[in-house]
Structures are given as structure tokens and as C-alpha cells.
C-alpha positions as CSV (number, residue, x, y, z in Angstrom):
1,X,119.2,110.8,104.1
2,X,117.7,113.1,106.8
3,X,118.6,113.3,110.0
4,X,115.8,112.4,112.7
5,X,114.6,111.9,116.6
6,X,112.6,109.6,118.4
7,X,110.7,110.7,121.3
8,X,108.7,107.4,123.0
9,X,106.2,108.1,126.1
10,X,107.0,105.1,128.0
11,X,103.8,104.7,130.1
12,X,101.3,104.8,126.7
13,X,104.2,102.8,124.9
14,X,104.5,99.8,127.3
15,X,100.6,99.5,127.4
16,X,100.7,96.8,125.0
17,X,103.5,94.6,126.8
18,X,101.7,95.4,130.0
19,X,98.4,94.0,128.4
20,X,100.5,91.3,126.4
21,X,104.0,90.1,127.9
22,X,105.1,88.4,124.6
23,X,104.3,91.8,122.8
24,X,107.3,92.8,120.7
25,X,107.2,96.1,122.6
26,X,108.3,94.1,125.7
27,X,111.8,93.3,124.3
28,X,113.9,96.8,124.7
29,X,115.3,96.0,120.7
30,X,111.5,96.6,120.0
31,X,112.6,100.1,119.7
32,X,116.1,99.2,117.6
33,X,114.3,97.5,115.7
34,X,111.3,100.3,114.8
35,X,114.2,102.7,114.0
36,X,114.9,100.1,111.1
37,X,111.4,100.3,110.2
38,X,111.4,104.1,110.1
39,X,115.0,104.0,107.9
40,X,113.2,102.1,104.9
41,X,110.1,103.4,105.5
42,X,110.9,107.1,105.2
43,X,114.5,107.3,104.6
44,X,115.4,109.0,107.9
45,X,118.1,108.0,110.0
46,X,117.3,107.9,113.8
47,X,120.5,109.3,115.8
48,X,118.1,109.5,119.1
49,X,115.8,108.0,121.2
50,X,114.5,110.0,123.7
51,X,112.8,107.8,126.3
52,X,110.2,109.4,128.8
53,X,108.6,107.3,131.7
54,X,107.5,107.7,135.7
55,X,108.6,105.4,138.5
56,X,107.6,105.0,141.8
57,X,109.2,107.6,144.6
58,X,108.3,106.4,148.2
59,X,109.2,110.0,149.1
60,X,105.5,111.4,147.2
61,X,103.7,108.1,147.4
62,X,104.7,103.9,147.7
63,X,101.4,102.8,145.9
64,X,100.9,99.3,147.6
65,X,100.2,96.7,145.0
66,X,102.1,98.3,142.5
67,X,105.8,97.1,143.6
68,X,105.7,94.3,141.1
69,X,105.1,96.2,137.9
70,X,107.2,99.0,138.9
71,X,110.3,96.4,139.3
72,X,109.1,95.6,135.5
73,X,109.6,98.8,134.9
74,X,112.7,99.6,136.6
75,X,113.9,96.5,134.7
76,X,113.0,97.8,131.1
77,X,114.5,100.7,131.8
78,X,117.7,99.6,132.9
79,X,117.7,97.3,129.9
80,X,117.0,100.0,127.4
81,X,120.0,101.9,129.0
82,X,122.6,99.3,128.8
83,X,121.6,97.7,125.4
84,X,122.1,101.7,124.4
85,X,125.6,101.1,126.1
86,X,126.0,98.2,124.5
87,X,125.6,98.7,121.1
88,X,127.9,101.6,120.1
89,X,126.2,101.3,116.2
90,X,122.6,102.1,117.1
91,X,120.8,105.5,118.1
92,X,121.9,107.1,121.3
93,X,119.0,106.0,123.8
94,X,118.6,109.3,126.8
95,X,116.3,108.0,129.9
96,X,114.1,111.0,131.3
97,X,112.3,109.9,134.3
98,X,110.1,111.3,136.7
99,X,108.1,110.1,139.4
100,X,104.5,108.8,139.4
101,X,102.4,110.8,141.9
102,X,98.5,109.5,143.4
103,X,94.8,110.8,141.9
104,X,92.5,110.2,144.3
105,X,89.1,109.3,142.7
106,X,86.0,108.8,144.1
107,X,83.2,106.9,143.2
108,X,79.5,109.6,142.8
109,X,77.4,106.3,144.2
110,X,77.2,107.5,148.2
111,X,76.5,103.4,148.8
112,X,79.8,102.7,147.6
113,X,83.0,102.7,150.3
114,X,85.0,104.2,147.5
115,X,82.6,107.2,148.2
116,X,84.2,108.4,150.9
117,X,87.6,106.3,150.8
118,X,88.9,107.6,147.2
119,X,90.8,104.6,145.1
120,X,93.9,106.1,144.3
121,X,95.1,105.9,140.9
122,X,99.2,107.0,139.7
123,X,99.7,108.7,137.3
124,X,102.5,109.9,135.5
125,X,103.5,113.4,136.7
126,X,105.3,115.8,134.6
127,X,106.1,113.8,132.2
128,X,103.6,115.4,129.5
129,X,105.4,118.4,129.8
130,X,109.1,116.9,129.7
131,X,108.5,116.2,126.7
132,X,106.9,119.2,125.2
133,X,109.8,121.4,127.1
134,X,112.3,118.5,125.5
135,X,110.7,119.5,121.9
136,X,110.7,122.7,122.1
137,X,114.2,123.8,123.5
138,X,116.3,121.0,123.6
139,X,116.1,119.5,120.0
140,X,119.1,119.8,118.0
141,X,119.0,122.2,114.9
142,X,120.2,119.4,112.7
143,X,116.8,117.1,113.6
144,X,114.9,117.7,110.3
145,X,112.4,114.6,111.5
146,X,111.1,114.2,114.8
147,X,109.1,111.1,115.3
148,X,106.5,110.8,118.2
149,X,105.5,107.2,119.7
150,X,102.8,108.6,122.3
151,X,98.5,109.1,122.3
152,X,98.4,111.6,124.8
153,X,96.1,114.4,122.6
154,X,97.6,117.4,125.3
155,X,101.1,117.3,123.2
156,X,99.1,118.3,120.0
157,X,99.9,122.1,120.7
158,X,103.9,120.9,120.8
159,X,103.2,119.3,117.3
160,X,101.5,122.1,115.9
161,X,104.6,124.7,117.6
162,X,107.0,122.4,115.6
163,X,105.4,122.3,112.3
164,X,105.7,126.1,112.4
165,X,107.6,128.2,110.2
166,X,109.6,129.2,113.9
167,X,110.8,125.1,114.5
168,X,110.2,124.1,110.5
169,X,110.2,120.4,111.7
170,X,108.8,117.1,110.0
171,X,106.6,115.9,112.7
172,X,105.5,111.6,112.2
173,X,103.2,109.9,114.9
174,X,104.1,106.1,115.0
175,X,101.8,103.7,117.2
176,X,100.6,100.3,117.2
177,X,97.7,100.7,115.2
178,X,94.5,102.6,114.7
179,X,92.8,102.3,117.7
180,X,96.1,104.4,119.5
181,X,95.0,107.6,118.0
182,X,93.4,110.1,120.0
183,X,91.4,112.7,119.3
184,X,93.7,115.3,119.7
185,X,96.2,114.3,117.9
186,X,93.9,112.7,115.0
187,X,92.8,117.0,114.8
188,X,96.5,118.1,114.1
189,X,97.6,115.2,112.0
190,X,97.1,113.7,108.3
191,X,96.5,110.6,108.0
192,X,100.0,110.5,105.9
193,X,101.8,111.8,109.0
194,X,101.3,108.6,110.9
195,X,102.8,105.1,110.7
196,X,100.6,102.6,112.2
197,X,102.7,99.4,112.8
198,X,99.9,97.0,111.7
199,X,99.3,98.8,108.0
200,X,103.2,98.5,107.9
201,X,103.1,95.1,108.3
202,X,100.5,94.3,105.7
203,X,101.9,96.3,103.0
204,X,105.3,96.4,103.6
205,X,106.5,93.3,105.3
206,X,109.3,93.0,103.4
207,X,110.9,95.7,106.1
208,X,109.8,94.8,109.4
209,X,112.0,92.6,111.2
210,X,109.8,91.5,114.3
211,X,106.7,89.1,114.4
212,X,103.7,91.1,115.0
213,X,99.9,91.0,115.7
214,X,97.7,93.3,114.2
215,X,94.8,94.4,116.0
216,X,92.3,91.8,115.6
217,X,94.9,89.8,116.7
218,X,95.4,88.1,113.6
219,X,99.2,87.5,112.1
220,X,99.7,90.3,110.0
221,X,101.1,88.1,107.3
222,X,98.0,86.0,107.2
223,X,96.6,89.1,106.1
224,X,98.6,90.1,103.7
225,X,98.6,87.0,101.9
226,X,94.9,86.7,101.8
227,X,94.8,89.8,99.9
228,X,97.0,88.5,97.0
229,X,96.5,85.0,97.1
230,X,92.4,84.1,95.8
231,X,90.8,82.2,97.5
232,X,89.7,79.9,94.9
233,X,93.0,78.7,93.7
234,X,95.5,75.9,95.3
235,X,98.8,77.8,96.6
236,X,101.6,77.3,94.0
237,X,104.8,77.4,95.0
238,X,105.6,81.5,93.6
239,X,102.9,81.8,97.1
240,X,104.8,80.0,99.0
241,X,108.1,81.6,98.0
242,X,106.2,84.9,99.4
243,X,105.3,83.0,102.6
244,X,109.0,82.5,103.0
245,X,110.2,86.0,102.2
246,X,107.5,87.6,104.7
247,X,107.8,85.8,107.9
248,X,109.9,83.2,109.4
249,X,107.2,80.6,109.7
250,X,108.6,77.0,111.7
251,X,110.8,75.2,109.2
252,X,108.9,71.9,110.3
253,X,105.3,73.6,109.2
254,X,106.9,74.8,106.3
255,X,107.5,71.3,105.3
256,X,104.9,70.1,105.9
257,X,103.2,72.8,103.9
258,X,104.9,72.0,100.9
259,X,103.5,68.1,101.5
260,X,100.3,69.4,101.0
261,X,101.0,71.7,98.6
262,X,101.9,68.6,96.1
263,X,98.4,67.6,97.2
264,X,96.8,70.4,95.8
265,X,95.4,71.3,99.5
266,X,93.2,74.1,100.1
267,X,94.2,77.6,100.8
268,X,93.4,77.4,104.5
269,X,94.6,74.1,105.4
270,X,98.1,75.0,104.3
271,X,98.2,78.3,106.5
272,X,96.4,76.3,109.2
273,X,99.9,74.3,108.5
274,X,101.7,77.1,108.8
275,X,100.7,78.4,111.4
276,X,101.4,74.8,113.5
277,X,97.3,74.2,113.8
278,X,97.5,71.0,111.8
279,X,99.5,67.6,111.2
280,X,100.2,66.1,108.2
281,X,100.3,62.1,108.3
């Protein structure tokens, strides 16, 4: 099995548990757990995770308004760092932080107060080259795979410098889903060089080890199902089998599922069982 590192861009990475707090990417195993993922998926052991975010620094800029989702932060972080600590069997986790600096933007409409009084915006500063400088001088000879979760397109010249016959590495893009990919990085990747999490989950959820939603919001294993299960047939009790073997549904729905399934019910009453939407008598 090869050897391989993961390099996350924390501000695009916790987009989704900013947007979604219950979002596995919320839970600092998130990323334990994607190594997994990455092991079965492509036979490549993850030694590293290389970790690369911006915090506040009242010495550039305090950013009012933003204290309570930089404590968040702060608070991922220093989870991520002792869980890393903590678990002695699992990749090496390495923190690089920088600081968040202010873009002042102003609004083109000379009605607007924002015309003259810019809204300032942080962004993240720095960190877009830490981790090109990280790629491209720090990584150890011994990394044959080196896994990217980030969407900023401005790194694609990094991933085309390592693909090179000077860095000879195995470059893989991981994100959430589709709708992630730039349009940078969509111009130096194949479509086989990225691991979208919700494709994962519908053909292979056999190997992922978290509950996810896809992108239309939709439990993943709703979908797969659908696919192999017609529609015009009662469930029969090989389905449910694969029900059980996908996803943990609620031991209680599950029973009640199998009620209905003696009933011959429909196919979408006994996921609207399982999926605790319906009660059975």
C-alpha cells in the first residue's frame, strides 16, 4: 500500500458545518474518518494531515461580529489537535495557522452608505500560499499520494508542479460533492482524480463510516437503494438485508419496517418507515 498525505484548507472545508452544524464535517473524526474512506477507496494509507486555517489577530484587525465563529473555530482547532494527541494509531494531524486580515469592499451604487463606508469582509491571508510552499518543499519524498480537500482554483499551478516529472506525485481532489469544484481546478483535473463524497456514498456505502447527505439533501442511501430496488415490486427481505448493511437506520423503524414488510407495503412507505416519517399501528 502506498504511502500518502492529506492537505485540508480549513476555511473552504468547514463551509459545510458553518452552513450545517450537524454536518459530519463539524465533528473533528470527520477527517479520521475520510482517511478510512481514502484507505478502501484507493488503497493509500494516510500518515498526515496537514491542516491549514486563519484566525482572528486583534494586532491586524478584531472584526466585530465575528468573535463567535472565530471561538468555533478556535474550538475545532484545538479539538483536531488533541484528538491527534490522543489517538497515537491515526495519521499525524500538523495545525498551520495564519491570521485573517480585512477587504474592504464597496458597494458601485453612490446612494448606498456602503459607497463610501466599505463593508469589510476577512479573508484568509496567506494561507493559499502556505500551502502551495507546504507542497512544494516540505513534502516528504516517501508521499507517493497527496490528497487535496480545498476549491480554491489558484492552487491548480501547485497541482500541475506536482504531477510533473520534477515532483512525480499522485495528485486526488476530495470534496463534498460536485458543486465544490471550481473552475480551476476542474481545467487541471480528470474527472477520475477526484472523490466526491456523495458519489462515494451511493456506490460504495459499504465503506463510509459516517451518515451523510448528498447534495439535494437527500440520504445518500435512499438513493442508492432506489437504484437497485424497482419500484414496482414489494421490498423482500434480501432489500432489507442491504438496508441493514448500508446505514444504521433506528432499530425501532427497522422493526417496524419489517411489520410492514409481512404486509407486502409499498416501496415508499417502508423507507418513509425508515426514515421515522411514519407509525405503524
Amino acid at each position: 500500500m502506498f504511502e500518502g498525505v492529506l492537505i485540508v484548507d480549513g476555511g473552504f472545508y468547514l463551509q459545510l458545518a458553518w452552513n450545517e452544524p450537524s454536518h459530519p464535517t463539524s465533528r473533528p473524526e470527520f477527517l479520521f474518518e475520510l482517511v478510512s474512506v481514502i484507505r478502501k477507496l484507493h488503497q493509500v494509507e494516510i500518515t498526515e494531515i496537514h491542516y491549514f486555517d486563519a484566525v482572528i489577530n486583534e494586532r491586524y484587525h478584531s472584526f466585530k461580529g465575528m468573535s463567535r465563529m472565530d471561538k468555533r473555530r478556535r474550538q475545532f482547532l484545538r479539538s483536531l489537535q488533541q484528538l491527534s494527541e490522543s489517538e497515537p494509531d491515526c495519521p499525524k494531524i500538523e495545525l498551520h495557522i495564519q491570521h485573517l486580515k480585512p477587504l474592504n469592499i464597496h458597494c458601485p451604487n453612490t446612494e448606498c452608505p456602503h459607497n463610501t463606508e466599505p463593508i469589510i469582509k476577512p479573508i484568509q491571508a496567506g494561507v493559499d500560499v502556505d500551502i502551495a510552499s507546504f507542497a512544494l518543499a516540505e513534502l516528504k519524498d516517501s508521499f507517493k499520494f497527496v490528497f487535496f480537500w480545498m476549491g480554491d482554483g489558484d492552487l491548480a499551478p501547485t497541482i500541475q508542479a506536482l504531477r510533473s516529472r520534477a515532483y512525480n506525485k499522485q495528485v486526488q481532489l476530495v470534496l463534498a460533492n460536485q458543486k465544490s469544484l471550481s473552475v480551476g481546478l476542474r481545467a487541471v483535473l480528470q474527472i477520475n482524480n477526484i472523490t466526491f463524497i456523495d458519489d462515494v456514498c451511493i456506490e460504495r456505502p459499504e465503506i463510509i463510516p459516517f451518515r451523510w447527505q448528498n447534495s439535494t439533501t437527500e440520504d445518500v442511501t435512499l438513493c442508492k437503494l432506489k437504484r437497485v430496488i424497482p419500484r414496482d415490486s414489494p421490498l423482500t427481505l434480501n432489500d432489507l438485508k442491504t438496508l441493514l448493511y448500508t446505514l444504521n437506520f433506528s432499530e425501532t423503524n427497522i422493526h417496524k419496517a419489517i411489520q410492514r414488510l409481512e404486509e407486502r407495503s409499498s416501496f415508499d412507505t417502508i423507507f418513509s418507515i425508515l426514515n421515522g416519517n411514519e407509525e405503524v399501528a
